[in-house]
C-alpha positions as CSV (number, residue, x, y, z in Angstrom):
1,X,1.5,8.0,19.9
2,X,2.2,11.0,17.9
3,X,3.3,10.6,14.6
4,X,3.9,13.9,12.5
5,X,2.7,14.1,8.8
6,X,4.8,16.4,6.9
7,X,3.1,18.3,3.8
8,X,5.3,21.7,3.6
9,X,3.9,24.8,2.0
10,X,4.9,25.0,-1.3
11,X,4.5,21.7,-1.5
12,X,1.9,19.4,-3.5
13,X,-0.6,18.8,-1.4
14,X,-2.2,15.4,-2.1
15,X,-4.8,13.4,-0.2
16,X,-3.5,10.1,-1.4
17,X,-0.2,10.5,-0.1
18,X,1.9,12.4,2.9
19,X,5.3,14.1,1.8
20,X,7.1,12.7,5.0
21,X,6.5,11.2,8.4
22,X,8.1,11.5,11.7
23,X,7.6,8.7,14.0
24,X,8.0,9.0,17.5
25,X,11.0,7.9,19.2
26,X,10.6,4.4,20.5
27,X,8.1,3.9,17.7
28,X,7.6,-0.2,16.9
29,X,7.2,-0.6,13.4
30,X,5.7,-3.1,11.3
31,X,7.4,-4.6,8.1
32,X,4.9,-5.7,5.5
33,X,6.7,-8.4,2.6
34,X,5.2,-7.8,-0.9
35,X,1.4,-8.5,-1.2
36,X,0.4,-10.0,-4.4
37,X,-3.0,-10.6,-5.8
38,X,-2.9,-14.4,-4.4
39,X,-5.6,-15.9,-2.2
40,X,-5.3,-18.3,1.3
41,X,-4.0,-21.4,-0.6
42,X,-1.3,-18.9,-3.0
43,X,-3.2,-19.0,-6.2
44,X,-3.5,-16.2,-8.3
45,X,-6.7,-14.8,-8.5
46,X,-8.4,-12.9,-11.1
47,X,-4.7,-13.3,-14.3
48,X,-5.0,-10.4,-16.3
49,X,-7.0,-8.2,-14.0
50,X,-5.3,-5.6,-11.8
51,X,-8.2,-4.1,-10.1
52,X,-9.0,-7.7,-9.0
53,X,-5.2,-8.3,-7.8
54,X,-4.9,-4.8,-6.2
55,X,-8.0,-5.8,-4.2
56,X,-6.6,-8.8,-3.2
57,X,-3.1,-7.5,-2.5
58,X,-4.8,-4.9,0.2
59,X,-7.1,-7.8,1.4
60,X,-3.8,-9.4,2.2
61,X,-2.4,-6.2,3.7
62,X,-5.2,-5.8,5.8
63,X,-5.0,-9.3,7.3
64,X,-1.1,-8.5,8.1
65,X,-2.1,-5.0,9.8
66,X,-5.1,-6.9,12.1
67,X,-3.1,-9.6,13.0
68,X,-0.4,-6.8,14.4
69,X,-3.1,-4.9,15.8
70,X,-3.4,-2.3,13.9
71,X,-5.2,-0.8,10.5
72,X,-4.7,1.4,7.4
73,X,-4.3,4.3,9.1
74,X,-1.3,3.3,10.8
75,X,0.1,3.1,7.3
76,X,3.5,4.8,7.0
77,X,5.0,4.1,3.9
78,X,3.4,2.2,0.7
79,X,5.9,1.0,-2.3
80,X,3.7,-0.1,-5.3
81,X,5.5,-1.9,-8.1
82,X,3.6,-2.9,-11.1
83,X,4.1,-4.0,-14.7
84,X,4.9,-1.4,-16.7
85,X,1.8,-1.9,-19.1
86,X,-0.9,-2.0,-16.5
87,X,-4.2,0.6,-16.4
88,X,-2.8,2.5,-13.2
89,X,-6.3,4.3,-13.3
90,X,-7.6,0.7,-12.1
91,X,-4.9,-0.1,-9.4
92,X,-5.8,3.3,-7.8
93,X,-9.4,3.1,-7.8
94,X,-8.9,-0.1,-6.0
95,X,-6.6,1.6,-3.4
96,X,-9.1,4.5,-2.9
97,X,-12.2,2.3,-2.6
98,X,-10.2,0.8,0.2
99,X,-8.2,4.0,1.6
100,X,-11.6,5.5,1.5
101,X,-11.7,9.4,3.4
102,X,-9.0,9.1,5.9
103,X,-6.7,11.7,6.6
104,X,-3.3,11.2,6.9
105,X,-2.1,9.1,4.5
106,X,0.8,7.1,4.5
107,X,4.2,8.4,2.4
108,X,3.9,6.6,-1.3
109,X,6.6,5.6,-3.9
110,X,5.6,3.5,-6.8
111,X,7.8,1.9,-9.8
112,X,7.2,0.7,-13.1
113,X,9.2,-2.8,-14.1
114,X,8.7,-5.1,-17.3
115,X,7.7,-8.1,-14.9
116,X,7.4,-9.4,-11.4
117,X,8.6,-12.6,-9.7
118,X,5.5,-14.8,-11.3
119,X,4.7,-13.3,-14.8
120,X,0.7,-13.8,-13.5
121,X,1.7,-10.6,-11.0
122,X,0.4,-7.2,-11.9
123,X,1.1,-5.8,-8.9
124,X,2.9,-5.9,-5.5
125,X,2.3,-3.8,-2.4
126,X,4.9,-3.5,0.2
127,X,4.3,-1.1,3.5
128,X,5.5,-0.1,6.5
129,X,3.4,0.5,9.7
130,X,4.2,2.3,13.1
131,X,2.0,0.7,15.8
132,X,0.9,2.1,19.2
C-alpha cells in the first residue's frame, strides 16, 4: 500500500510529525477511541503522573494496533488532548521513547482543555490508522 507523506518545501519540517497524508484509494482504516492512562481492569495508573499515563495510553494503543494487525508505523493521525497544566516536555518524551527513529510519522494535532472525562486523566490519545 502506498500511502504518501506530505512535508512541502517551505514547510516545517519535523520528525515528530507529517504535514499531511494521502492514503491510497480503497485504503481500510482503523479508528482508535481515546486511550487513557488506565490499565486491563480500567484503573488509573500512576494519578498525578503524565509520563506514567502517556505510557500507558500508548501501551493501550499499541494493543489496539496488534490486535488490527498493524503497528505504529501505520499511524496516520494522532489527536492528544491533555490538561492544560501538564509538563508537555514529559508526555512527549514518553511518545518519543516509544515512536523511537521511524520515519514517517503520523499527522499530529494536540489541544489544551481545563479537564478530561475523569479528573484523574492527564492525558488522552486518539488515532487513526490505514492498514494494508
Amino acid at each position: 500500500m502506498a500511502i504518501e507523506h506530505l512535508n512541502p518545501q517551505g514547510m516545517y519540517q519535523s520528525p515528530i510529525f507529517s504535514q499531511g497524508i494521502v492514503l491510497p484509494a480503497n485504503s481500510r482504516i482503523l479508528l482508535i477511541g481515546g486511550q487513557n492512562g488506565v490499565n486491563a481492569k480500567g484503573a488509573v495508573v500512576a494519578k498525578g503522573d503524565v509520563a506514567k499515563q502517556t505510557e500507558q495510553a500508548l501501551s493501550n494503543l499499541q494493543q489496539v494496533l496488534k490486535a488490527a494487525g498493524a503497528g505504529l508505523e501505520d499511524l496516520v493521525k494522532v489527536t492528544i488532548v491533555m490538561q492544560q497544566d501538564i509538563d508537555l516536555n514529559a508526555a512527549f518524551g514518553a511518545w518519543m521513547a516509544v515512536w523511537g527513529k521511524r520515519t514517517n510519522p503520523p499527522t499530529v494535532s494536540a489541544f489544551r482543555v481545563p479537564n478530561l472525562s475523569n479528573p484523574d486523566f492527564l492525558i488522552e490519545i486518539e488515532a487513526m490508522a490505514a492498514l494494508a
